[in-house]
N, C-alpha and C positions, 0 to 999 in steps of 0.2 A: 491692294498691295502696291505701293511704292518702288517703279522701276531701277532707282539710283540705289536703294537699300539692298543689298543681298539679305537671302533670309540666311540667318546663324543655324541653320539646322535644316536642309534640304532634304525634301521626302523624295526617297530613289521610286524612279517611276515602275522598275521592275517590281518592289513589293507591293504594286497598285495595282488591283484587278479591275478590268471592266468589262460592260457587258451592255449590247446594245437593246434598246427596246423602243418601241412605237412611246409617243410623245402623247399626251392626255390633251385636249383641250378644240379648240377651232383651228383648222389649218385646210380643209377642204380634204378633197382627194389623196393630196400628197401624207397628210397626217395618217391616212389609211394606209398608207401603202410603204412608206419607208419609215427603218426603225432609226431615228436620227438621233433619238433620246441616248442620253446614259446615265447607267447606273455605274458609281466610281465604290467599292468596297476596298479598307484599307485595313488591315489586322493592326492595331497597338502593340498588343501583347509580343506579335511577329517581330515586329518592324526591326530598323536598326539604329533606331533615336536611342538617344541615353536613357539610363533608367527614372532618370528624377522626371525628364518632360513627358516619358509615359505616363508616370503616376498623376502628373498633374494632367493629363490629357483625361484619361481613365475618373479622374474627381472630376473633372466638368462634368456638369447638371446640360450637357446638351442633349437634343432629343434624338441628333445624327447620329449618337454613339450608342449600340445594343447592349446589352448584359453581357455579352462576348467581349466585350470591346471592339468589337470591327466599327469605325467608321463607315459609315452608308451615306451618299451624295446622289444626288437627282440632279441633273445638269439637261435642260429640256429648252433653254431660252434660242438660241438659234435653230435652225434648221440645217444644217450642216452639223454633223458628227463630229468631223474635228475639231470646231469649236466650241462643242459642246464638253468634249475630253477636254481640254485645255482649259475651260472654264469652271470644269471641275475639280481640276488637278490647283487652280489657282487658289477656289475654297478649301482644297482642302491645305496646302501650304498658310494660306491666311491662319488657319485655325492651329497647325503646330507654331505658328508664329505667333501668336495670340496669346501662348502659355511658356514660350522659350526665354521671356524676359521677366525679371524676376520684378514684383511691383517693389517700387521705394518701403524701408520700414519706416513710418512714420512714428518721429520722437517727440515723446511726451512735453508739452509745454505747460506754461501756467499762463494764466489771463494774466494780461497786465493790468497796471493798479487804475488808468485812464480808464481801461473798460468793463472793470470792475464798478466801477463809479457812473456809470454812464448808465449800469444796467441796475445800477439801487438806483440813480436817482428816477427810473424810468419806471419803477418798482413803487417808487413815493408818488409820483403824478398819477399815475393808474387806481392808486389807495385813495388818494385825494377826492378824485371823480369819483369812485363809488362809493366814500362815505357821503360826501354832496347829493345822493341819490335816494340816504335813507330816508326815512319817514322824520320829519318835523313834531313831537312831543309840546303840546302848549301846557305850561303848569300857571294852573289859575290860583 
């Protein structure tokens, strides 16, 4: 996420729940003993996004998002909790930013006539080489 951009649609941190947990992986002692991990859950359905970047949030094929629609994030990379939250909190703004712009509608063209030609004659050379490849008929 891009500092100089502000994102068009700010996810308010109070409809963001978390919840701290022990961090999976290699980290010694400490990984035992503090839960520096977080889990960031963020309801759609709740939120107070507009209705259309919900709907497109809720259409994403992501895997973070349940049959509820809550958003679910794992933020586990530091070892520090708060930047762990903060790190979460960035995924998850990336991702309503992700769907908050609308893609270009792409308008219908036609080939032009240069590459229309380019692709018969590319059509006749390819025809050429594999008639040159038939079988030879000798008539005696």
């Amino acid at each position: 996420m891009s500092a100089s951009v502000p994102p068009l649609f700010a996810v308010l941190e109070d409809e963001v729940e978390f919840s701290a947990i022990r961090a999976q992986g290699a980290g010694g002692q400490n990984v035992n003993k503090v839960s520096s991990a977080v889990h960031l859950r963020y309801s759609i359905p709740a939120s107070s996004l507009p209705d259309d970047i919900k709907a497109r949030l809720l259409a994403l094929s992501d895997q973070r998002i349940n049959s509820d629609g809550v958003v679910v994030i794992k933020a586990q990379t530091s070892r520090s909790q708060d930047f762990n939250r903060s790190d979460a909190l960035q995924r998850l703004q990336a991702l309503v930013d992700s769907v908050s712009r609308l893609p270009k509608r792409r308008k219908a063209t036609r080939p032009t006539r240069g590459s229309q030609l380019r692709r018969l004659d590319g059509k006749a050379s390819r025809a050429q080489v594999k008639q040159q490849r038939a079988r030879i008929s000798h008539a005696d």
